[in-house]
C-alpha positions in Angstrom: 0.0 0.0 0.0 1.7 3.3 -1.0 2.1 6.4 1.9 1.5 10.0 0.5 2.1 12.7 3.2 -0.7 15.3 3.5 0.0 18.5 5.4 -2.5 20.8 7.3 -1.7 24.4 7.0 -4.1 27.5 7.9 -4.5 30.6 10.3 -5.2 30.3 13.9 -9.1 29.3 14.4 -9.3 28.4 10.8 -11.1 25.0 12.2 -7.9 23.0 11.1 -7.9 20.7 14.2 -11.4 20.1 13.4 -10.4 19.1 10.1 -7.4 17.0 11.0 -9.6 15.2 13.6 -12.6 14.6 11.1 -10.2 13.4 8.0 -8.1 10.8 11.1 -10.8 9.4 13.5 -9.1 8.0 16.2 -5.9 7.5 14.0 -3.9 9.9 15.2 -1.0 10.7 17.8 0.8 13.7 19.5 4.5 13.7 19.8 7.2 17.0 19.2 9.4 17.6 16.3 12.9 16.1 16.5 14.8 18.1 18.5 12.1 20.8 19.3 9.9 21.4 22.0 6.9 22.0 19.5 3.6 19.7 19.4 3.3 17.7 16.5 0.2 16.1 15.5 -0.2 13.3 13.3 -2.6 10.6 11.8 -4.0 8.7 9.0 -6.8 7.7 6.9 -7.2 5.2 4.2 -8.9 6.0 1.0 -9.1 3.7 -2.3 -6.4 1.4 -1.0 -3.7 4.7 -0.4 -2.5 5.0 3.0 -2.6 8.9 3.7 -0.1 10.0 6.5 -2.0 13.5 7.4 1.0 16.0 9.3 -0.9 19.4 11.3 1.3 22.1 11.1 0.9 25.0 13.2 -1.6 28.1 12.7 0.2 30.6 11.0 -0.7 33.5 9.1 2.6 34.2 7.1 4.8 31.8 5.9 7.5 34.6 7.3 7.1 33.7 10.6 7.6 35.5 13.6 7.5 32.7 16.6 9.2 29.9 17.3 6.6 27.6 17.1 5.4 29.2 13.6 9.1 28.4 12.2 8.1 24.8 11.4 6.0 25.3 9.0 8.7 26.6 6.5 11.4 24.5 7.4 9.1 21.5 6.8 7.8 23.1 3.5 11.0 24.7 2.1 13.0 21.1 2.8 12.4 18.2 0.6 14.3 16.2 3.0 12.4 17.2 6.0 10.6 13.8 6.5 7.2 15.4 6.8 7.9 17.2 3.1 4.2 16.4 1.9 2.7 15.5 -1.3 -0.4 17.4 -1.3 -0.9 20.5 1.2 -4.1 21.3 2.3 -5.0 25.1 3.1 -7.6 25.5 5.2 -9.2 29.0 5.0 -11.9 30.5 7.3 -14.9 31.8 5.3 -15.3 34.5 7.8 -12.2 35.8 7.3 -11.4 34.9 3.6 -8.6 38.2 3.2 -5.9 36.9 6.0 -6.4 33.2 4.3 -6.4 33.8 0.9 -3.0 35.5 1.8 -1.2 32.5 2.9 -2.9 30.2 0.2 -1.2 32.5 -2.3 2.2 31.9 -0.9 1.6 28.3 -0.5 0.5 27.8 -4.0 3.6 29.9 -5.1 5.9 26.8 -3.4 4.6 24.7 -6.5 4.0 21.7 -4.1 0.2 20.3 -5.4 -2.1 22.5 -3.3 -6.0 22.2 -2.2 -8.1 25.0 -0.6 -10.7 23.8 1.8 -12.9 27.3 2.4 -14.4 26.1 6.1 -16.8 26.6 8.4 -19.7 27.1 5.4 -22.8 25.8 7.7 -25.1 28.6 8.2 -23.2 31.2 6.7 -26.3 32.3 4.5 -27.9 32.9 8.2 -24.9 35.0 8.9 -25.5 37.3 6.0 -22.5 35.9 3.3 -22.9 34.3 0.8 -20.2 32.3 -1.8 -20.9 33.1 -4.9 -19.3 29.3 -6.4 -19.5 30.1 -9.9 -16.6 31.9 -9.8 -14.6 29.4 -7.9 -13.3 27.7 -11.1 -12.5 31.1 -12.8 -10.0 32.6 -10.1 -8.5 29.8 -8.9 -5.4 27.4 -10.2 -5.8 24.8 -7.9 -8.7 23.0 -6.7 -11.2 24.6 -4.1 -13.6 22.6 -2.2 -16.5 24.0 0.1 -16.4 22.3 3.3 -18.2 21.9 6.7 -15.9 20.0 8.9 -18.2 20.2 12.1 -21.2 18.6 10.0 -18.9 16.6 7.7 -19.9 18.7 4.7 -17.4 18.3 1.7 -15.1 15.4 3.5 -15.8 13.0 0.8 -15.4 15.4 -1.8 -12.4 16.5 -0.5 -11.0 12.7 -0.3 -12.3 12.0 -3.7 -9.9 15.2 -5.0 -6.8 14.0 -3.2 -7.3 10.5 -4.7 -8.2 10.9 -7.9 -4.6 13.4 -8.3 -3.9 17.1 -9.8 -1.4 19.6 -10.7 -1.2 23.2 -9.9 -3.1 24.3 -13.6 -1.0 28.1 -13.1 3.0 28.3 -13.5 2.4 32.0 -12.6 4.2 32.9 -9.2 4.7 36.0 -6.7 6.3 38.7 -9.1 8.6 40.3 -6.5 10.3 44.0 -7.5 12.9 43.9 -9.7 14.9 45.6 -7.4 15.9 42.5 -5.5 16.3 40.5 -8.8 20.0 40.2 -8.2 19.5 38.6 -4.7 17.3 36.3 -5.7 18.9 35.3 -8.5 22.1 34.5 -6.5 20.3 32.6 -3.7 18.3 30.6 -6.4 21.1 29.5 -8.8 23.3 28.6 -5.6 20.8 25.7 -4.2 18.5 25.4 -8.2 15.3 26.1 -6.3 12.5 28.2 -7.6 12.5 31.9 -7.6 9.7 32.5 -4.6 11.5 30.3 -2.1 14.6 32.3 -2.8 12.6 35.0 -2.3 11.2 34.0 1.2 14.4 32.8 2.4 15.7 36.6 1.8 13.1 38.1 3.6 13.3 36.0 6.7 14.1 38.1 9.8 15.4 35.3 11.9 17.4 32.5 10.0 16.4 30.0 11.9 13.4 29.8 10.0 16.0 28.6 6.6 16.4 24.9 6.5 20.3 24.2 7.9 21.9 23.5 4.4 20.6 26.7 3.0 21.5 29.0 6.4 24.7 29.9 5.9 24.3 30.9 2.0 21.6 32.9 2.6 22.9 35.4 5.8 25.6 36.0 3.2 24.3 36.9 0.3 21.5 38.9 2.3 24.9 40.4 4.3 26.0 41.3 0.4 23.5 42.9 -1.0 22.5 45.0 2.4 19.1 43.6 2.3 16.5 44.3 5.1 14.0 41.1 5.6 11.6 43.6 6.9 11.3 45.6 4.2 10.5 42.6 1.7 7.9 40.9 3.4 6.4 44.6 3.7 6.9 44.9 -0.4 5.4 41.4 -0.3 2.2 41.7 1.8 1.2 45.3 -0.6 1.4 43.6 -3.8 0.0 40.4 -2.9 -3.4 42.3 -0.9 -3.4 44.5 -4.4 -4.6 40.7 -5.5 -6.3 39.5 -3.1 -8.9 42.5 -2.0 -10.1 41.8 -5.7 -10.2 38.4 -5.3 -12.3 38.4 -2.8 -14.9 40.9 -3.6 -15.8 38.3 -6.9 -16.1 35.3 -4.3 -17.3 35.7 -0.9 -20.4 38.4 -0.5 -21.0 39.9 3.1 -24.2 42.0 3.7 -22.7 45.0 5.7 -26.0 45.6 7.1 -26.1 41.8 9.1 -25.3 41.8 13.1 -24.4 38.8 14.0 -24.7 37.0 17.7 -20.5 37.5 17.7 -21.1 41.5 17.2 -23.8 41.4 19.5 -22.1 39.2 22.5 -19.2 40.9 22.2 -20.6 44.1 23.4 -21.1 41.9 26.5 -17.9 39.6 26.7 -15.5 42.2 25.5 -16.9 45.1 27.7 -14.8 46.9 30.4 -16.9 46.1 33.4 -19.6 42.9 32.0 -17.0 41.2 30.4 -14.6 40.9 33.6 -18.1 39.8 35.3 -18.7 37.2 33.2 -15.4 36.0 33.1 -15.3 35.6 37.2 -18.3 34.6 36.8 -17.5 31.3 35.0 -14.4 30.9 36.8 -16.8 30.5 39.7 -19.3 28.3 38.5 -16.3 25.9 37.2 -14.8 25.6 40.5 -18.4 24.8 42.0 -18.5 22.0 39.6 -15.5 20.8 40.4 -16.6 19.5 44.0 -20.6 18.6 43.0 -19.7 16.9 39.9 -17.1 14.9 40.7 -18.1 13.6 44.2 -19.8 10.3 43.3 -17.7 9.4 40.5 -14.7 10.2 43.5 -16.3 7.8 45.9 -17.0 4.6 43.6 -13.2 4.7 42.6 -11.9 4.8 46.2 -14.6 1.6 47.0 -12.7 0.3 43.9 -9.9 0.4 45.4 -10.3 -0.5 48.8 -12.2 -3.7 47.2 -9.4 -4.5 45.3 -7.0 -4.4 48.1 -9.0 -6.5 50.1 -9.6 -9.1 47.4 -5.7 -9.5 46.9 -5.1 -9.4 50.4 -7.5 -12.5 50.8 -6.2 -14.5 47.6 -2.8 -13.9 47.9 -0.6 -15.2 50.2 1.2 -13.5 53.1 4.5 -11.9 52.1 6.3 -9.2 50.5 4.5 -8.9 47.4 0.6 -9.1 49.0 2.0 -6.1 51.2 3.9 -4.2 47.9 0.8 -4.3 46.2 -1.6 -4.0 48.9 0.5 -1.3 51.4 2.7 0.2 48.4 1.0 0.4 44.7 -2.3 0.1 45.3 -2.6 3.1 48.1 -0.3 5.2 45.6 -2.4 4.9 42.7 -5.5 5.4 44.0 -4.0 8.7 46.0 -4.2 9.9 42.3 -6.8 8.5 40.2 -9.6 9.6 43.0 -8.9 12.8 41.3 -9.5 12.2 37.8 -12.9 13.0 38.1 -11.8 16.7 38.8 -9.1 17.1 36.7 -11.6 15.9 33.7 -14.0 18.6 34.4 -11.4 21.3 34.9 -10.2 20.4 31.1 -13.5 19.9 29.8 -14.6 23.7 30.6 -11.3 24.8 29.2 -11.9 23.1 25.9 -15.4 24.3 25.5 -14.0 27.8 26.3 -11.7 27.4 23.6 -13.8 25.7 21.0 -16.5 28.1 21.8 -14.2 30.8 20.5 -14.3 32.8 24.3 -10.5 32.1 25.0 -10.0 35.0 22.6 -12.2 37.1 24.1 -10.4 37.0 27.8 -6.8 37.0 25.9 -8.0 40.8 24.6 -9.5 41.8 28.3 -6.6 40.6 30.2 -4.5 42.4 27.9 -4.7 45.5 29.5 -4.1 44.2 32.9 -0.9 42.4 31.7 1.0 45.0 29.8 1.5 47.2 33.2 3.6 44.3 34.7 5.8 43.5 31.4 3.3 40.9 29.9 1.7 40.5 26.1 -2.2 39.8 26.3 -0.7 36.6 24.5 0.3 35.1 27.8 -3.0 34.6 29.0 -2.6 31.3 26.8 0.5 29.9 28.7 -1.0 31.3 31.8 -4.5 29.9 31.4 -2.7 26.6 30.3 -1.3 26.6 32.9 -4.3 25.5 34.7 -3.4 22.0 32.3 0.2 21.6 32.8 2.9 24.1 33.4 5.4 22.0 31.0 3.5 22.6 27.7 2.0 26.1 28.8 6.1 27.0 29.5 6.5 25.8 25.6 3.4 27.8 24.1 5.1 30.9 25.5 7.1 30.7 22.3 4.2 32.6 20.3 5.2 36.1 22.3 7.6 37.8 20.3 8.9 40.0 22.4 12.0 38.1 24.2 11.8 39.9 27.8 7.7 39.4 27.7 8.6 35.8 26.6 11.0 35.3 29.8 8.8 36.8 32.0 6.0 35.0 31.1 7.7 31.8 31.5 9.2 32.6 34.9 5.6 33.3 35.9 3.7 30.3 34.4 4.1 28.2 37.4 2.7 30.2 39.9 -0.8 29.3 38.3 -2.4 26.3 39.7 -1.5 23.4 37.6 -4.2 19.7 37.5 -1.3 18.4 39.9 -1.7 20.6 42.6 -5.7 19.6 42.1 -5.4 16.2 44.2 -3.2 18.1 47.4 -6.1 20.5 47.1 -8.8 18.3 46.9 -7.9 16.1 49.9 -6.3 19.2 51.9 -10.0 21.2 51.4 -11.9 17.9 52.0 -10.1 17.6 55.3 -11.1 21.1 56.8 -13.3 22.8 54.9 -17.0 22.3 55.5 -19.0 21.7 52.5 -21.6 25.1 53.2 -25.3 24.8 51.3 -26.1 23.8 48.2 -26.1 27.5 46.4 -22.5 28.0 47.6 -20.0 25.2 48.1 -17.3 26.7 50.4 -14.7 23.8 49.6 -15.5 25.2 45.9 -15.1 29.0 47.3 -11.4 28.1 48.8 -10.3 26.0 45.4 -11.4 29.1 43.3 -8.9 31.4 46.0 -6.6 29.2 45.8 -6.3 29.7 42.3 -6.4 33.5 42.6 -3.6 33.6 44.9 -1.9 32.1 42.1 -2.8 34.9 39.6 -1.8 37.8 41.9 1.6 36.2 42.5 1.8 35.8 39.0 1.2 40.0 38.6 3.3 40.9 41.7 6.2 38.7 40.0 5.8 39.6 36.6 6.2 43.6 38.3 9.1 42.4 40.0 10.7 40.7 36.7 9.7 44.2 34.6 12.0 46.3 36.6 14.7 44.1 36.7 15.0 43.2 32.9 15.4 45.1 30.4 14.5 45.7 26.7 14.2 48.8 24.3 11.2 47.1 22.1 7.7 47.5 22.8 5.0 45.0 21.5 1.8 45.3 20.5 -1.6 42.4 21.0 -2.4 41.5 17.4 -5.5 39.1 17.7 -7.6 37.1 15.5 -11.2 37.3 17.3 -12.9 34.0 15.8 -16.4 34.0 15.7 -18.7 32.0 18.7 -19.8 28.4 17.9 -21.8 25.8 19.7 -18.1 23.5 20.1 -17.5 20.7 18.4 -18.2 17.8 21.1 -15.8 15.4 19.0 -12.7 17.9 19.3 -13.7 18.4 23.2 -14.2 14.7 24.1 -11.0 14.0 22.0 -8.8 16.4 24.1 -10.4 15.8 27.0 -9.6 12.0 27.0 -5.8 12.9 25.4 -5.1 15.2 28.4 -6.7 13.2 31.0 -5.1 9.8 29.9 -1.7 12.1 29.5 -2.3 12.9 33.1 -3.0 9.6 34.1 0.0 7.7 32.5 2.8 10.2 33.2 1.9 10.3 37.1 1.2 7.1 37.1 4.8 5.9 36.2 6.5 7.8 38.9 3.9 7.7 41.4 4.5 3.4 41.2 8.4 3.9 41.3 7.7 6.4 44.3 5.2 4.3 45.9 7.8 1.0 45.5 10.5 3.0 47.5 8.2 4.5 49.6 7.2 0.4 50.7 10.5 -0.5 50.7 11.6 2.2 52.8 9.0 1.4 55.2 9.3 -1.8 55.4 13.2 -2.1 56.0 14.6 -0.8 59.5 17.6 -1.5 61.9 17.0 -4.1 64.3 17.5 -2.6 68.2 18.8 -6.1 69.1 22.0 -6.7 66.3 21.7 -2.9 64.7 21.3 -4.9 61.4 18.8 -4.6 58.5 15.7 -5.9 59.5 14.1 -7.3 56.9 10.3 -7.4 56.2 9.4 -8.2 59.7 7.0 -5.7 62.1 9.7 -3.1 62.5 7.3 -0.2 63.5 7.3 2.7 60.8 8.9 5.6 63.2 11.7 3.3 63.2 11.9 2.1 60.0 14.4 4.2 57.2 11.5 6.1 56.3 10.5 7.4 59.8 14.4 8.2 60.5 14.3 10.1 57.1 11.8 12.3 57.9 12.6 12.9 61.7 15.8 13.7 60.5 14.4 16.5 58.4 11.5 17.4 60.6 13.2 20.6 62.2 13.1 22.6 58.8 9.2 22.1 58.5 8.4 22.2 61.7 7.6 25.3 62.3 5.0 25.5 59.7 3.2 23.2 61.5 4.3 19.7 59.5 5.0 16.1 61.0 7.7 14.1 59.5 5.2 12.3 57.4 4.2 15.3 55.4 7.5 16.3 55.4 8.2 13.2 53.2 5.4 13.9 50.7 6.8 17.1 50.4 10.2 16.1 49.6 8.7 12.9 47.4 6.8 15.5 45.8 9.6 17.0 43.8 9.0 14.6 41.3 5.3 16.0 40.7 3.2 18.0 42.7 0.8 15.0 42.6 2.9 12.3 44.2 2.4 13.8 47.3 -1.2 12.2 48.1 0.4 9.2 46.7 2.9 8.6 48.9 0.8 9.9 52.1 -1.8 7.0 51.0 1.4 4.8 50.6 2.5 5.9 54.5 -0.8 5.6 56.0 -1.5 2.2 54.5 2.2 0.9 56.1 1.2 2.6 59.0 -2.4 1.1 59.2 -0.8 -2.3 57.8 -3.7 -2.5 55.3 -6.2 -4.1 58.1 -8.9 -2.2 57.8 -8.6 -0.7 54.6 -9.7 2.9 55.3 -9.9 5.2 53.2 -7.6 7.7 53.1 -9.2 10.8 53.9 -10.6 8.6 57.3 -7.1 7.5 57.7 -5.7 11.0 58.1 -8.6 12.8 59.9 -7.5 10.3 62.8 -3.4 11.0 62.2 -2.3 12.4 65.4 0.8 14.8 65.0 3.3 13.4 67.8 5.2 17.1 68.3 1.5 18.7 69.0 -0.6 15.6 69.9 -3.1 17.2 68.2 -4.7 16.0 64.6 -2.2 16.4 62.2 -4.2 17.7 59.8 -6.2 20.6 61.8 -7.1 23.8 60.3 -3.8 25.5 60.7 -1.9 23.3 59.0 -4.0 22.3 56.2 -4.0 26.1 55.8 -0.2 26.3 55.9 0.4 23.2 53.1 -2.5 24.4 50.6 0.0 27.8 50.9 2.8 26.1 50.1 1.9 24.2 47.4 0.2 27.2 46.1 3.4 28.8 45.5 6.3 26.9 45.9 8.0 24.8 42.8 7.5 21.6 43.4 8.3 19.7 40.0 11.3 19.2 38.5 9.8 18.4 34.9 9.2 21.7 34.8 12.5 23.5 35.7 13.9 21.2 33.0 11.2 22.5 30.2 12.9 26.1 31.6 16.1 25.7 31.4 15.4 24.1 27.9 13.4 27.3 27.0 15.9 29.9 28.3 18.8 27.6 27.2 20.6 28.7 30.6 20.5 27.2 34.4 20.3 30.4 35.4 16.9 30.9 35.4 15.0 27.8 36.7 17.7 28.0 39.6 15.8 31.8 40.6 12.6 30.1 40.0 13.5 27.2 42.4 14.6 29.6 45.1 12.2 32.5 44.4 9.0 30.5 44.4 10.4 28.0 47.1 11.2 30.3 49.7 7.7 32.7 49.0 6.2 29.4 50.1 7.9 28.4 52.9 7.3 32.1 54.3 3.8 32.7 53.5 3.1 28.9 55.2 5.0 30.1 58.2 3.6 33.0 58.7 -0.7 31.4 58.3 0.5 28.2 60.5 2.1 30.5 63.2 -1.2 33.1 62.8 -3.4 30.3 63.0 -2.6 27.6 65.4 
């Protein structure tokens, strides 16, 4: 069966994902580009007994980009040896917004690489007041253009049936750059016998990393010879070509100028300087009561799961080390974090539909003006509200600011917002002392939702901090594509929903076992009292076991904020992810309880007496004092390796480390010293 490569190309919002995900099924997979930290999505379908390997580049609007993450696109397109070079490329153009497409579908067609144009989003359009006028599709276009519906599946077969059946670009006619330049381009395309408009684009890239590596070198010098400015030819470029294409698309797309649509009329509401904030804190709110109510039962069947399973193995199996590894060591672990699944998949699910629904725009333009007193582009708002997902790939969408000091900033500030694996120390920590209120206002809801504002004001006193300190002379400005609203696409939510949870659910998985397996081992081994030898699997008592000498040995520097040496443990353990610490208190309390009863573990440490205070371990104060803590400090080392990869320099996940580690260790001091 023969393989041809198919590559997705289109501007932000242009419904390409939807495409991608409509064209693939379930045949697809995530992954980065070698030796890059950028997402690359791929998948396949299978048509007439081809094979077609479908590659989704990233949303661009030039192909001169100007963000790391947009600097794929043309060193995958420009590179017949890149191994995603594809046979076909699909652009896929938003029919709202036909101008800023039909810009990059020129220059794609110009690289003389067979080239479709899927027009999308065409459902209801007559109800939005523009209409197509497809009789002139044929007549103005060289390649072939196909009307498509990729929510509804309008158009997917004929757009199959056009890739199968094979084409050519009908028009040899390219860019006709000024003849100024001809000298230049000449040069750069007799040196490497490519085409005239690729010689062209590699002379008006501003940062040559965007060149494929063989051409690099070449290029900076003949650029360096003929004392060209990059700047000034994509501005020559982007004149001529609109000349074009503001003629093109008066004789294709028709828009009654008269016709409001809901976007106008919402916006006046979502984008407004007093409603819009509302509405905003107003979801936030209403997400974070969901959080508790929704996920409650689901929350209590998997801890019976659990505690069923452990007491099935525990009856089958026979007594020894391995009934009490799985029964006191992995199972306790990893039910510490999949109790919290539930919560984590609801959290994601409203940040999908707020991205699929088109509002994510909308609060990237109000927080704008917040952010750009403190040193930050309104473009940070996506790291920062990915945050909320992960802090690893929010840290790596950061690479869509082009401003380097608003860039740094925002990724030394990323962290401080609430990440899914602080969600489980929350969770249990709020459960613990935190009543539940009435059923209009859930106050365990009420103290998540602070929680996560704490982190946004350290993220604005920080970012103030970071403003003054460094320094830059340029000044950027929030260019912003404002899609239109949308009922979501439930197939694109439900598919990111289960890809982040099960993301979520593998990668802590894997070191919440190998932490839990220490954690037993550590338990379980001691020094004997009577031949001060390793004891080996018999009924040493845990305080005396190499786990309770660890953490009495470090108990001093944590006491005062109110901690015994068990939490001290799941703080330290916790290093590896944020979420390992419920793991690997489930794993302590199960050793300590020896599995008999099977408690669950919220039981299990309401009854933990701290043996400094003899007093409950977990009592207000201190619960207080570790949600603190974890609010702020940096506790995962995943992501100081995503900064220093970022940054390319030590320099500045070592400041984070301290900086965030010591604002948490202070703040916790002072609420546990306040409050006890």
């Amino acid at each position: 069966m023969s393989i041809k490569t198919i590559a997705l190309v289109g501007n932000p919002n242009a419904g390409k994902t939807t495409l991608f995900n409509r064209l693939s099924g379930l045949h697809q997979k995530t992954g980065n580009y070698p030796g890059i930290t950028v997402e690359k999505k791929e998948g396949k379908f299978v048509y007439n007994s081809i094979e077609y390997r479908l590659i989704d580049l990233p949303g661009i609007y030039s192909l001169c980009p100007s963000s790391a993450d947009e600097e794929v696109v043309l060193s995958t397109l420009a590179n017949p040896k890149s191994p995603y070079y594809p046979d076909i490329i699909i652009v896929v153009a938003d029919v709202h917004n036909m101008k800023r497409s039909l810009f990059l579908y020129e220059q794609i067609k110009d690289l003389k690489i067979p080239t479709i144009l899927v027009i999308n989003q065409i459902d209801n359009i007559e109800k939005e007041g523009i209409l197509i006028r497809k009789e002139n599709l044929d007549a103005y276009f060289s390649t072939p253009v196909i009307l498509v519906s990729s929510r509804k599946g309008e158009g997917i077969d004929t757009l199959k049936e056009t890739i199968n059946k094979g084409f050519i670009n009908e028009s040899l006619e390219t860019f006709q750059y000024p003849h100024e330049f001809k000298d230049a381009v000449d040069e750069v395309k007799n040196s490497f016998e490519i085409d005239d408009y690729l010689a062209w684009l590699f002379l008006a890239q501003t940062k040559t990393t965007n060149i494929p590596l063989t051409y690099r070198e070449k290029v900076k010098e003949i650029v360096k010879k003929h004392k060209l400015i990059s700047k000034r030819l994509q501005i020559k470029e982007t004149i001529l070509r609109h000349r074009k294409i503001d003629d093109l698309v008066e004789k294709i797309v028709y828009k009654d100028p008269n016709y409001q649509t809901f976007t106008n009329k919402f916006d006046k509401i979502a984008t407004h300087s007093f409603w819009g904030y509302f509405l905003f804190f107003s979801i936030l709110f209403l997400i974070f009561q969901a959080l508790f109510y929704l996920s409650s039962y689901p929350q209590d069947w998997i801890e019976t799961f659990f505690a069923y399973s452990s007491e099935l193995l525990e009856s089958y199996l026979p007594q020894g080390p391995i009934s009490e590894l799985l029964t006191q060591g992995i199972i306790p672990g990893i039910s510490g974090v999949a109790v919290f699944v539930p919560q984590i998949a609801i959290l994601f699910f409203f940040l999908l539909v707020m991205e699929e629904s088109g509002y994510m725009a909308r609060v990237v333009f109000l927080m704008d003006r917040w952010f750009r007193p403190v040193g930050l582009n309104g473009k940070s708002v996506v790291p920062l509200l990915s945050g909320a997902a992960c802090a690893i790939p929010a840290i790596m969408s950061a690479r869509n600011i082009e401003n380097t000091k608003e860039r740094l900033i925002t990724i030394l500030v990323t962290p401080f917002i609430t990440c899914s694996a602080r969600l489980p120390v929350y969770s249990i920590i709020i459960a613990l002392i935190i009543p539940k209120g009435n059923v209009f206002f859930n106050l365990q809801g009420i103290v998540m939702m602070i929680l996560y504002l704490l982190g946004v004001v350290m993220v604005f006193i920080s970012a103030a901090v970071a403003n003054k300190l460094l320094k830059s002379q340029y000044k950027s400005y929030l260019i912003l594509d404002m899609p239109n609203y949308k009922i979501p696409f439930w197939k694109n939510v439900f598919y990111g929903l289960f890809e982040k949870s099960y993301s979520f659910v593998v990668n802590a998985g894997k070191i919440i076992i190998a932490v839990s397996v220490i954690l037993w081992a550590l338990g379980k081994f001691g020094i004997s009292k009577e031949n001060n030898r390793t004891n080996y699997f018999a009924d040493v008592p845990l305080e005396n076991s190499y786990l309770g000498n660890f953490g009495k040995t470090i108990e001093p520097v944590f006491k005062p904020l109110g901690y015994d040496w068990k939490i001290d443990i799941g703080i330290l353990s916790s290093f590896a992810a944020r979420e390992v610490f419920v793991g690997t208190i489930a794993s302590i309390y199960s050793l300590e309880d020896d599995g008999n009863e099977n408690i669950k573990l919220k039981e299990l440490m309401k009854r933990d007496i701290n043996h400094n205070t003899m007093e409950p371990t977990f009592n207000f104060a201190t619960g207080i004092s570790i949600l603190l803590f974890y609010a702020f400090a940096m506790q995962c080392v995943s992501t100081l390796a995503v900064v220093k990869k970022e940054t390319n320099s030590w320099k500045w996940p070592a400041i984070q480390l301290f900086y965030m580690t010591g604002i948490a260790y202070l703040v916790a001091l002072c609420a546990y010293q306040l409050l006890k």
